[in-house]
Backbone as CSV, one residue per row, in Angstrom:
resi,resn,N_x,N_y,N_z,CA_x,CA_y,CA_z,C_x,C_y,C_z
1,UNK,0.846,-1.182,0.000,0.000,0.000,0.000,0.888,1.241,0.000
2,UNK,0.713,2.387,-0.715,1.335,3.192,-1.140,1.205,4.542,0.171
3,UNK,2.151,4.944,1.093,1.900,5.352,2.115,2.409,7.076,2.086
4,UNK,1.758,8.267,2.551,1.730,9.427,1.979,1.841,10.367,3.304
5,UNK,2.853,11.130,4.141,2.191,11.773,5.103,2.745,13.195,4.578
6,UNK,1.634,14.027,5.028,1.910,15.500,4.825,1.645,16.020,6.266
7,UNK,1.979,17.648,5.918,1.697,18.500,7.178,0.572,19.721,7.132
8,UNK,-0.659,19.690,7.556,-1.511,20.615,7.219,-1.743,21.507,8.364
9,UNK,-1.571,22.803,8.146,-1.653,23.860,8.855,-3.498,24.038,9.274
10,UNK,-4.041,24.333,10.300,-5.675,24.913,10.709,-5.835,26.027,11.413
11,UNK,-6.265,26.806,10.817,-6.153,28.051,11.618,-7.291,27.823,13.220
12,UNK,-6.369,27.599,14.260,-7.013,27.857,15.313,-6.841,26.227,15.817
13,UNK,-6.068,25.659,15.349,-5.817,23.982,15.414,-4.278,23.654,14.982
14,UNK,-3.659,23.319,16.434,-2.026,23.014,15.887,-1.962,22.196,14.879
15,UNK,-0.865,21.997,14.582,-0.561,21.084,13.322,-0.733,19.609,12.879
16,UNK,-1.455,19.335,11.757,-1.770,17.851,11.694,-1.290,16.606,11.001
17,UNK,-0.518,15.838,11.211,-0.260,15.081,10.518,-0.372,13.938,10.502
18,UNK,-1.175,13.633,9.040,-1.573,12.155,8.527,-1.207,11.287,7.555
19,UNK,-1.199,10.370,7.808,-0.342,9.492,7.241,-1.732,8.396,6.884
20,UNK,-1.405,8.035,4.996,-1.983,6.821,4.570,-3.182,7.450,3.807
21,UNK,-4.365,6.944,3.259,-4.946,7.954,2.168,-5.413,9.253,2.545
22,UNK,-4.929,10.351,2.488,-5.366,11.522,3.594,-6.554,12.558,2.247
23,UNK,-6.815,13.172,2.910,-7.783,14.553,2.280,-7.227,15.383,2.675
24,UNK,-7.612,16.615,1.952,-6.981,18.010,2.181,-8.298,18.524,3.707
25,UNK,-7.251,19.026,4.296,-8.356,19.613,5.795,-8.394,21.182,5.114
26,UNK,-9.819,21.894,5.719,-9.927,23.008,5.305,-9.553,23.981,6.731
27,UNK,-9.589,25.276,6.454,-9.222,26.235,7.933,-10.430,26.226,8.319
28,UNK,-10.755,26.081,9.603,-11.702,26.169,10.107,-11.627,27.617,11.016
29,UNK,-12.854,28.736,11.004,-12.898,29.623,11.792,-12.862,29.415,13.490
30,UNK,-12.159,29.896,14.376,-12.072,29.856,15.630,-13.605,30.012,16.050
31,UNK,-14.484,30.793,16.176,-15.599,30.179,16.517,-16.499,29.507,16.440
32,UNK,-15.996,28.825,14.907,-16.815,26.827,15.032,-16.358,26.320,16.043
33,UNK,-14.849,26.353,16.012,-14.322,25.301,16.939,-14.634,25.373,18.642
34,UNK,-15.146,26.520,19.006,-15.312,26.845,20.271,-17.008,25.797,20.549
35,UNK,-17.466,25.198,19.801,-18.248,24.492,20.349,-18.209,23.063,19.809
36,UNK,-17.546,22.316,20.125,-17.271,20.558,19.687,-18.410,19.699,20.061
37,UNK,-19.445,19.714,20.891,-20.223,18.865,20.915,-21.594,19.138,19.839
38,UNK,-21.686,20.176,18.928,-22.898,20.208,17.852,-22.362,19.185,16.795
39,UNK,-23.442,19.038,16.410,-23.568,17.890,15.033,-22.762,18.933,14.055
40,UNK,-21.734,18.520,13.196,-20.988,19.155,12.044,-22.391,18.560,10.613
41,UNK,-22.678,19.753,9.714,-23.281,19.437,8.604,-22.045,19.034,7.699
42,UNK,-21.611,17.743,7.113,-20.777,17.849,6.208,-21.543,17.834,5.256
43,UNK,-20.177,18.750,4.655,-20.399,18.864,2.991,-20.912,17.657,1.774
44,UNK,-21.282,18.014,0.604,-21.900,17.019,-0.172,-20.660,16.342,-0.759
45,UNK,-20.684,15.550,-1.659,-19.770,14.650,-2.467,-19.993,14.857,-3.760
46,UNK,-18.394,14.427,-4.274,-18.341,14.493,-5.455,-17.741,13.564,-6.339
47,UNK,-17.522,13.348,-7.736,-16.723,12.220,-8.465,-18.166,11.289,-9.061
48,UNK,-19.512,11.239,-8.901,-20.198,10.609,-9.781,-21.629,11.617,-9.538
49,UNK,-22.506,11.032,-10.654,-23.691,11.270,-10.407,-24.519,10.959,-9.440
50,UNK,-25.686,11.826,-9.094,-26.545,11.778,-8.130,-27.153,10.766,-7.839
51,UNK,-27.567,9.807,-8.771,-27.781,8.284,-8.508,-27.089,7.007,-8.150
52,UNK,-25.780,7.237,-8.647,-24.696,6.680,-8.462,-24.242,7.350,-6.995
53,UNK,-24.498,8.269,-6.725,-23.859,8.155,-5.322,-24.726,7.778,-4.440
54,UNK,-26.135,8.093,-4.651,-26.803,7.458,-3.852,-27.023,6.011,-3.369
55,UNK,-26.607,5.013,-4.597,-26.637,3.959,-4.723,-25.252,3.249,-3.896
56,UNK,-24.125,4.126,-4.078,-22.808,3.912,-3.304,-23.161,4.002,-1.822
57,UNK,-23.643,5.040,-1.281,-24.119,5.389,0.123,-25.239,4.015,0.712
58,UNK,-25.875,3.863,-0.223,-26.693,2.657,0.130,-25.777,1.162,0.824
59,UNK,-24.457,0.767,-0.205,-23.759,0.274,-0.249,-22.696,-0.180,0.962
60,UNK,-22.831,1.288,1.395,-22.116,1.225,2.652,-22.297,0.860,3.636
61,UNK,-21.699,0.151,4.707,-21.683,-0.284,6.140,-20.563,0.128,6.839
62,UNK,-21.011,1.130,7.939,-19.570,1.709,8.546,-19.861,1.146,10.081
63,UNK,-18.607,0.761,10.528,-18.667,0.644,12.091,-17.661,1.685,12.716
64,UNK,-18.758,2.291,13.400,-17.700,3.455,14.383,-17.222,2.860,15.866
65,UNK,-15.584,2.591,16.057,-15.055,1.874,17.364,-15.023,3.001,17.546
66,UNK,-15.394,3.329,18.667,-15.196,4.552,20.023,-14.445,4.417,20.919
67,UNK,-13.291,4.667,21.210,-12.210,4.478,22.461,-13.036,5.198,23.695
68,UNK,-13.240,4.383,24.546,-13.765,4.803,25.790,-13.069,4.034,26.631
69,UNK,-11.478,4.166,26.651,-10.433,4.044,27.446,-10.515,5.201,28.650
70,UNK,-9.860,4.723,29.634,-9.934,5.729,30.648,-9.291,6.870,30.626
71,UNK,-8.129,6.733,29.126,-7.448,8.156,28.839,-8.305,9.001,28.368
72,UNK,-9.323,8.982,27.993,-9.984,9.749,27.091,-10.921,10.441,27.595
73,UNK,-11.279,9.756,28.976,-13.013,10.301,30.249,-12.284,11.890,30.303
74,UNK,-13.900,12.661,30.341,-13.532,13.612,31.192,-13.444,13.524,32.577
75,UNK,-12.941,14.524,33.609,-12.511,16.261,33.115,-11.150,16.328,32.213
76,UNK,-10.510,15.098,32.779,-9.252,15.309,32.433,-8.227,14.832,31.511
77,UNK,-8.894,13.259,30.652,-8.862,13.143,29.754,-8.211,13.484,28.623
78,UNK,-8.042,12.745,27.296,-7.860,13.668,26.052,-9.457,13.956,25.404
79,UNK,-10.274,13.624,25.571,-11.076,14.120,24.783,-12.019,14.782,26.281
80,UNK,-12.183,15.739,26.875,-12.696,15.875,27.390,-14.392,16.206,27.510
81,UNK,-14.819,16.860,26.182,-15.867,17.587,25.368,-16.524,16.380,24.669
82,UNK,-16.363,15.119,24.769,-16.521,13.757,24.227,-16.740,14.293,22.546
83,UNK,-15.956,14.605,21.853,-15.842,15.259,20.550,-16.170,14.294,19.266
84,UNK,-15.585,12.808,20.315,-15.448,11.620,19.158,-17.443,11.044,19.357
85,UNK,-17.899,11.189,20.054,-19.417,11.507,19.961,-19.887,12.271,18.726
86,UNK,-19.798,13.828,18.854,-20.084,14.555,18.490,-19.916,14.135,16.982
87,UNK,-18.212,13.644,16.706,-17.801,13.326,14.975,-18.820,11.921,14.183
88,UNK,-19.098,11.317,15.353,-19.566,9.864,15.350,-21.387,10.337,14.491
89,UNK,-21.474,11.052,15.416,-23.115,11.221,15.398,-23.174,12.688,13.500
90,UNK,-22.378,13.085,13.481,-22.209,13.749,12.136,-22.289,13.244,11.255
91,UNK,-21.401,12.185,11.192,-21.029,10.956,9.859,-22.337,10.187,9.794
92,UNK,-23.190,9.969,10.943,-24.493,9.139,10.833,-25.407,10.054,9.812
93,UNK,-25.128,11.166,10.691,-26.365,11.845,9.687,-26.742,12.158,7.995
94,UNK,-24.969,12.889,8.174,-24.145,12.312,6.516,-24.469,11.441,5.796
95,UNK,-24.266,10.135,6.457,-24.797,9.324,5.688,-26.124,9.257,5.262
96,UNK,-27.231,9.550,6.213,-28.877,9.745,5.870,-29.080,10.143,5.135
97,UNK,-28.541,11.373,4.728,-28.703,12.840,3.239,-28.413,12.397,2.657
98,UNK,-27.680,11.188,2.598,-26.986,10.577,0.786,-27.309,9.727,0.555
99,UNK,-27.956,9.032,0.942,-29.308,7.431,0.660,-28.740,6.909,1.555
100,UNK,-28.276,6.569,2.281,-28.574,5.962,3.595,-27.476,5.017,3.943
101,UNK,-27.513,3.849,3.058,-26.369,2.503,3.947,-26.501,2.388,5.449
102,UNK,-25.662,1.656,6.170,-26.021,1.071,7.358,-24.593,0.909,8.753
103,UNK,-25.007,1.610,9.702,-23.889,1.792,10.865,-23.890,1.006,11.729
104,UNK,-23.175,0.840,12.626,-23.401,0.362,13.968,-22.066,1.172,14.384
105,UNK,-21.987,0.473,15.865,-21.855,1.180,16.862,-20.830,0.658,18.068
106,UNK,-19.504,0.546,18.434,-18.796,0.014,19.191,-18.243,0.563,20.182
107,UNK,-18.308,0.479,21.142,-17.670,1.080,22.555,-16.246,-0.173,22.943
108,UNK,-15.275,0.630,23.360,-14.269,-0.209,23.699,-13.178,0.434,24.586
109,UNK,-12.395,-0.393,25.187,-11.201,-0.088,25.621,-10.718,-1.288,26.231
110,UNK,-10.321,-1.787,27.539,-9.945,-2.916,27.893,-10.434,-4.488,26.685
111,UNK,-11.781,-4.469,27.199,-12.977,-5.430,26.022,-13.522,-4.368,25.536
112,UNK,-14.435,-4.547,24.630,-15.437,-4.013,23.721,-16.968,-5.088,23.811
113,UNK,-17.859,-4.404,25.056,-18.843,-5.648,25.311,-19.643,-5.637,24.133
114,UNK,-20.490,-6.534,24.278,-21.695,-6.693,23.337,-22.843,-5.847,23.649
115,UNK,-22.871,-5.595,24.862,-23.906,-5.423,25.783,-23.950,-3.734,24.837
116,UNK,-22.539,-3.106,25.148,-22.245,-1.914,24.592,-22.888,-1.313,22.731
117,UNK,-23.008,-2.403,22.155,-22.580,-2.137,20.720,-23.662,-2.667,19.979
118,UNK,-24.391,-1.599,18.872,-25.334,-1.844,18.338,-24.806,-1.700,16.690
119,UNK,-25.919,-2.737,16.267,-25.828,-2.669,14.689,-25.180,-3.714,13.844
120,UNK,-24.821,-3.077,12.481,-25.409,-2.278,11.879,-26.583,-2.339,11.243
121,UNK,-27.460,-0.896,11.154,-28.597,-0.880,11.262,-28.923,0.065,9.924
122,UNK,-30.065,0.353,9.628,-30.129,0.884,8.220,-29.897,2.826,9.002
123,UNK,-29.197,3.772,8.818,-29.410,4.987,9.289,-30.561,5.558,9.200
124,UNK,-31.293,5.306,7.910,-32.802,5.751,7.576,-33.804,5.083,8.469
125,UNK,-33.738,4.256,8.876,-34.986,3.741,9.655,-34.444,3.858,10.731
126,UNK,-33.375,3.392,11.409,-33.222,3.079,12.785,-31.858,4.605,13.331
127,UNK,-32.447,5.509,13.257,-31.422,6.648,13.955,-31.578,6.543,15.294
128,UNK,-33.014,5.940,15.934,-32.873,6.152,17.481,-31.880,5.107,18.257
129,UNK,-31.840,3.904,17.415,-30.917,2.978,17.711,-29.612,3.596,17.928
130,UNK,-29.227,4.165,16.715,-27.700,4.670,16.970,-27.476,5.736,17.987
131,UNK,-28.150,7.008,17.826,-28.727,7.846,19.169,-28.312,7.132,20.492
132,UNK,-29.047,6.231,20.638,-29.355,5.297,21.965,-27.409,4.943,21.994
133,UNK,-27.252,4.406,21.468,-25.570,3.911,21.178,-24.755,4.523,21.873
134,UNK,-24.812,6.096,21.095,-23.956,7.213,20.860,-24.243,7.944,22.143
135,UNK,-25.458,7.663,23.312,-25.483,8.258,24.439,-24.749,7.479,25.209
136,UNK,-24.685,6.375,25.161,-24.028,5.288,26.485,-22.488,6.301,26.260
137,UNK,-21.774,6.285,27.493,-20.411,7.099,27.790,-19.462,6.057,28.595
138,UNK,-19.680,5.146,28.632,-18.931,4.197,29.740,-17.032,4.337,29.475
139,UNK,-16.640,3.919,30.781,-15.331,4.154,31.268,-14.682,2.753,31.030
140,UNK,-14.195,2.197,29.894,-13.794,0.659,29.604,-11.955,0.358,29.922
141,UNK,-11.829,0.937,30.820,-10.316,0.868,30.830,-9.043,0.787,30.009
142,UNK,-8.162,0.169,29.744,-6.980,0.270,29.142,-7.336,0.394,27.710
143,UNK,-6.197,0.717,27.122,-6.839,0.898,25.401,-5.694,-0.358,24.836
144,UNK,-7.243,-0.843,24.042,-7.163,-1.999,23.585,-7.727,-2.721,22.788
145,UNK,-6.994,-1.872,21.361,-8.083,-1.933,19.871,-8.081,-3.342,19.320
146,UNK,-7.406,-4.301,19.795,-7.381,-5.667,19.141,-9.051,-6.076,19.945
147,UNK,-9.557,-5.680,20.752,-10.829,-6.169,21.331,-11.805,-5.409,20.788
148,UNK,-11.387,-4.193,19.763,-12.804,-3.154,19.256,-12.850,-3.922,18.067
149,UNK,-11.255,-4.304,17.269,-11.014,-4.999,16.090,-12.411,-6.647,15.964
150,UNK,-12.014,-6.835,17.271,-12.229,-8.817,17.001,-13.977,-8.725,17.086
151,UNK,-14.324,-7.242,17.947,-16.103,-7.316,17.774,-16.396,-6.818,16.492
152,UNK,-15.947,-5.435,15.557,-16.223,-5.530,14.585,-16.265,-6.538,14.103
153,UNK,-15.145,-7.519,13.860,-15.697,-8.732,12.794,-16.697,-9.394,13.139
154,UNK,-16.888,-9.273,14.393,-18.340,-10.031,14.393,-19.585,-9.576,14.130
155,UNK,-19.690,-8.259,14.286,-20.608,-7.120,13.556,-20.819,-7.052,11.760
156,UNK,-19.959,-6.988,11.198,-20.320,-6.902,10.045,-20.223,-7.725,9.326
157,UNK,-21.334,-7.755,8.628,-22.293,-9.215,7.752,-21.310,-9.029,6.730
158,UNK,-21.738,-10.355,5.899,-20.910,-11.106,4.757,-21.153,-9.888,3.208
159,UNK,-20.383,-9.238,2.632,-20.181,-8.531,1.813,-20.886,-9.146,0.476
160,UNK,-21.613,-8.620,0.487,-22.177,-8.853,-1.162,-21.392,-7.757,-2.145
161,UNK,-21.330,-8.486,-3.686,-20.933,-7.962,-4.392,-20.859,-6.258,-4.634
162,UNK,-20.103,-5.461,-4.916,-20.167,-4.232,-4.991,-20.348,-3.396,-3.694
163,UNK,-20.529,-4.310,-2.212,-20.815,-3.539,-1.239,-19.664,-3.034,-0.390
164,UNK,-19.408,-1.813,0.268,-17.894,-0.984,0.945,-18.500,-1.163,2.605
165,UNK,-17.574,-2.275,3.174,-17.351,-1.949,4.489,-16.214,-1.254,5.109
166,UNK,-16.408,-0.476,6.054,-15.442,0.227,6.764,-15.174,0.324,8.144
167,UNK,-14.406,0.372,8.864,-14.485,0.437,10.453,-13.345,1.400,10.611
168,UNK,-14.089,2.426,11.545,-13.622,3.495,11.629,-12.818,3.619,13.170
169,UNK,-12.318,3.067,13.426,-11.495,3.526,14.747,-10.573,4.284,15.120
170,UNK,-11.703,5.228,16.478,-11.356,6.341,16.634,-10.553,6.415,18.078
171,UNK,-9.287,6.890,18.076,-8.172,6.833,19.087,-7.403,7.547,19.846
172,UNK,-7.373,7.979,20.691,-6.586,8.395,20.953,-4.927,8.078,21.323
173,UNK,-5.112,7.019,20.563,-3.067,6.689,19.787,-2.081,6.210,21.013
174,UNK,-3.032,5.921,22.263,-1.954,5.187,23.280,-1.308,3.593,22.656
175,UNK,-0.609,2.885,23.142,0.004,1.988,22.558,-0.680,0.971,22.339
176,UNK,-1.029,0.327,21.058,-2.015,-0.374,20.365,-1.825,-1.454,21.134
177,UNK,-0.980,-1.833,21.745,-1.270,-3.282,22.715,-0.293,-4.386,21.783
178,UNK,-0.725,-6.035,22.070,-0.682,-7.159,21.422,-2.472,-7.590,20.962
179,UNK,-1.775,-8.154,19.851,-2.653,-8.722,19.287,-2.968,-7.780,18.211
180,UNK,-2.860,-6.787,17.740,-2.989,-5.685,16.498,-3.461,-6.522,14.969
181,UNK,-2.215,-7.106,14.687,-2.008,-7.939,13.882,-3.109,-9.043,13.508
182,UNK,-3.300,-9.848,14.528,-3.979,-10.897,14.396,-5.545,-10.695,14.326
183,UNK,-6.096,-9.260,15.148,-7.161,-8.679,15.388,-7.495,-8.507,13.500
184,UNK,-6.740,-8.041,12.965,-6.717,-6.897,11.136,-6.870,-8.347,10.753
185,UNK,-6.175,-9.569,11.133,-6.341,-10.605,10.113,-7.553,-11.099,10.175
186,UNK,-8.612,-10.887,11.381,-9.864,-11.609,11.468,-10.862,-10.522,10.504
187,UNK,-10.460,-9.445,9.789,-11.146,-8.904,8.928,-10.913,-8.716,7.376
188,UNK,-11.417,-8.481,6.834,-11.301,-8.354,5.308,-10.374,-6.937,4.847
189,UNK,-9.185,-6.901,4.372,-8.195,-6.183,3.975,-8.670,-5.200,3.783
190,UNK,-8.019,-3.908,4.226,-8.292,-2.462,3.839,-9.964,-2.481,4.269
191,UNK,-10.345,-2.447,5.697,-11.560,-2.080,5.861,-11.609,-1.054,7.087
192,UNK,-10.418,-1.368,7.775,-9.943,-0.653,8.924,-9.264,0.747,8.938
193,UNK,-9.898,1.913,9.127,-9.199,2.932,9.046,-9.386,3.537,10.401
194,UNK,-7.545,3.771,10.710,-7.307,4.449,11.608,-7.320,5.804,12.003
195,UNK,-8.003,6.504,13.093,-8.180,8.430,13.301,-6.890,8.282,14.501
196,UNK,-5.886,8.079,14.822,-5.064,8.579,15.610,-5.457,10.358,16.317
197,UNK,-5.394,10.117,17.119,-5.577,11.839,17.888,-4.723,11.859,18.957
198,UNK,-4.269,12.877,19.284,-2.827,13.499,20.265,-2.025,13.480,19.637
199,UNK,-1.036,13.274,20.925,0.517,13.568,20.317,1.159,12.582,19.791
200,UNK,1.605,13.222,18.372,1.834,11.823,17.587,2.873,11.751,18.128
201,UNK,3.915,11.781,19.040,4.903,10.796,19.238,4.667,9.994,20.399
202,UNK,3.260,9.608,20.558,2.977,8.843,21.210,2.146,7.920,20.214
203,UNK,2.232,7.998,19.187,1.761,7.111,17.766,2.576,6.464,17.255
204,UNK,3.211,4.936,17.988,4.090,4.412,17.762,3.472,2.852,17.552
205,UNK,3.985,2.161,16.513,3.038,0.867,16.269,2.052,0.380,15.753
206,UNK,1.245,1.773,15.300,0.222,0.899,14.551,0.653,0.688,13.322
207,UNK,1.395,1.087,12.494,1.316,0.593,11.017,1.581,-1.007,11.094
208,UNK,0.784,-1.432,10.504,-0.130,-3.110,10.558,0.044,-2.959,9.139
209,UNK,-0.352,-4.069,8.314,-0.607,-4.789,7.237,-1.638,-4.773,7.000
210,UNK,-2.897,-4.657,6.196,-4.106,-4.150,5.870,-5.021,-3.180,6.162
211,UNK,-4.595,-2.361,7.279,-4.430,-0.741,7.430,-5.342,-0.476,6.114
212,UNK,-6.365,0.002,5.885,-6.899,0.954,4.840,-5.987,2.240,4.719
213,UNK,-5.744,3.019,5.894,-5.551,4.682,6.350,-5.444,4.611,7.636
214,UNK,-4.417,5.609,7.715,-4.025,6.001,9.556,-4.034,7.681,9.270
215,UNK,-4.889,8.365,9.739,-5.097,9.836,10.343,-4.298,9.980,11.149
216,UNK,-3.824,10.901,11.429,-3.235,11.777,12.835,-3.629,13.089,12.521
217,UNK,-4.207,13.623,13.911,-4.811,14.465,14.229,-4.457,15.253,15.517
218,UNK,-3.682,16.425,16.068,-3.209,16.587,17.122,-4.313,16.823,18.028
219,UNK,-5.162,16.866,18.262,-6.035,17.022,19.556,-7.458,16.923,19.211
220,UNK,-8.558,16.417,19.893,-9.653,16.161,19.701,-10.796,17.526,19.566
221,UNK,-10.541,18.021,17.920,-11.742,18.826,17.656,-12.781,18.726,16.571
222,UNK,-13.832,19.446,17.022,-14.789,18.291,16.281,-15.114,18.644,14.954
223,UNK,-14.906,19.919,14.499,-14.799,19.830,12.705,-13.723,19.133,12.098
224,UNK,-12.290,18.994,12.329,-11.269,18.417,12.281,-11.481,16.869,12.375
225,UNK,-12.068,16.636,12.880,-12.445,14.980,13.339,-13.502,14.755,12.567
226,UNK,-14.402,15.582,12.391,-15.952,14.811,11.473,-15.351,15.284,10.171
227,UNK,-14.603,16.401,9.716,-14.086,16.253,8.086,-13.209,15.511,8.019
228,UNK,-12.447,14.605,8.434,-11.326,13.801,7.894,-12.466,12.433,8.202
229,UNK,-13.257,12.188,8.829,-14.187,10.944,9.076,-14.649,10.639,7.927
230,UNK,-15.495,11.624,7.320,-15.873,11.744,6.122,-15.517,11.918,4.762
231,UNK,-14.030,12.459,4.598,-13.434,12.166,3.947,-12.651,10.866,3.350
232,UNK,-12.517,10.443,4.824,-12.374,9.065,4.591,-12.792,8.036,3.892
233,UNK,-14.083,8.275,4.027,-15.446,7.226,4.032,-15.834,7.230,2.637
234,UNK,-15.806,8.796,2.536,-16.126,9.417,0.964,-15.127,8.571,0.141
235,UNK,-13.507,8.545,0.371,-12.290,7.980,-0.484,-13.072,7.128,-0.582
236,UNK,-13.314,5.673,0.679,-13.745,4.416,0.298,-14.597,4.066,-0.558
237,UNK,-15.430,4.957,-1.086,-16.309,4.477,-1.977,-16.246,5.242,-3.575
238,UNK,-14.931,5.987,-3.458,-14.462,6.522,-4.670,-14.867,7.963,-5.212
239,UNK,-15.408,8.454,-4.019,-16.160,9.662,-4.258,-14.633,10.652,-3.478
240,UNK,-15.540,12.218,-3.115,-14.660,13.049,-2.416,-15.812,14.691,-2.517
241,UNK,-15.293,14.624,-0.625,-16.096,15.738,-0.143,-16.089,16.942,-1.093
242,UNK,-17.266,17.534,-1.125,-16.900,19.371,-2.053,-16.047,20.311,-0.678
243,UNK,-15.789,21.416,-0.957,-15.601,22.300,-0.123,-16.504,22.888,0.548
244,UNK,-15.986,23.186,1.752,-16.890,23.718,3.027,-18.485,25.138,2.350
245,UNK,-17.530,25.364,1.567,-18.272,26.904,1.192,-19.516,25.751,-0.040
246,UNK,-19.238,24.647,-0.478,-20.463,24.072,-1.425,-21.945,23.753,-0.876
247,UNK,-22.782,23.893,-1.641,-24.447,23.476,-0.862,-23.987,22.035,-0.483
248,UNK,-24.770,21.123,0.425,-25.027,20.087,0.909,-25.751,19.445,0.433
């Protein structure tokens, strides 16, 4: 896999750097960013027609892993403003406006229970499901993505032809543990894309072998986090976000 990191400047957001299929981040004005827990409207997509993308969006099945490691709880935390909520619940909606496809929902850190994790579910019919998901906040101890890894695979159904799964795990980049490896092999190649957040020199270890994309992101904010989510998601299915200033 052909691996790419640049350095993108945000006005009002230290410096970001990502590594693996990245998007261009736009400047975001200092008083978006002063409120991280509203839903971000992302922008529309581009690269096919209106039917064709709708039909792609249909296509899709995303699982959002949520690190709810104990680094991450507020007050004190890295994400204190629970931001990766906020990005989580954006990308759902995103997806609704563009014909729909289907999410679920993973909480993790030490394990990743069942009890925790819903889906995936169609976004168009079942939003209260994910809602319901996206409120639970639990404190799962150590971070420990080979256990968010091994429930996704059990979450997402058998791929029919032409259909894009993705699992989006969102991190705050403490040390991926054991088992990394073996976790990526219980899934289907390039489905796993990594959001690293903090300080990347505490982003040591994950580059794995079927890695879709690894983000780095220096600190948890929530336009910064729901446009590279979506950008992401957008790559996977061959499309790509318009600019901030385009209708929706």
């Amino acid at each position: 896999m052909t691996v790419r990191m640049r350095t993108v400047r945000m006005r009002g957001v230290s410096v970001a750097h990502m590594k693996g299929l990245t998007h261009p981040l736009p400047a975001f004005p200092r008083a978006a960013l002063a409120k991280p827990e509203t839903v971000v409207r992302l922008p529309g997509v581009s690269g096919a027609t209106p039917a064709a993308v709708e039909d792609a969006f249909r296509r899709l099945t995303v699982i959002l892993a949520i690190d709810d490691s104990g680094s991450t709880q507020p007050p004190y935390g890295t994400d204190p403003r629970s931001v990766r909520y906020a990005a989580s619940r954006s990308v759902i909606e995103w997806m609704r406006r563009h014909g729909g496809g289907r999410c679920g929902v993973l909480h993790w850190g030490s394990t990743a229970p069942a009890r925790l994790a819903a889906g995936p579910v169609p976004v168009s019919r079942r939003m209260r499901t994910l809602r319901q998901a996206l409120d639970q906040r639990p404190n799962l101890g150590l971070t420990v993505p080979a256990a968010a890894l091994r429930r996704a695979a059990r979450m997402l159904p058998k791929a029919a032809p032409g259909d894009v799964h993705a699992v989006l795990l969102i991190t705050d980049g403490e040390d991926p543990g054991e088992g990394l490896e073996e976790a990526l092999a219980g899934l289907p190649e390039h489905v796993v894309h990594l959001m690293l957040v903090g300080d990347g020199a505490r982003h040591v270890g994950w580059e794995a072998p079927g890695v879709a994309s690894i983000t780095r992101l220096p600190a948890f904010d929530n336009q910064a986090l729901t446009w590279q989510a979506g950008s992401v998601l957008a790559g996977a299915l061959g499309l790509q976000l318009r600019p901030l200033s385009a209708s929706c």
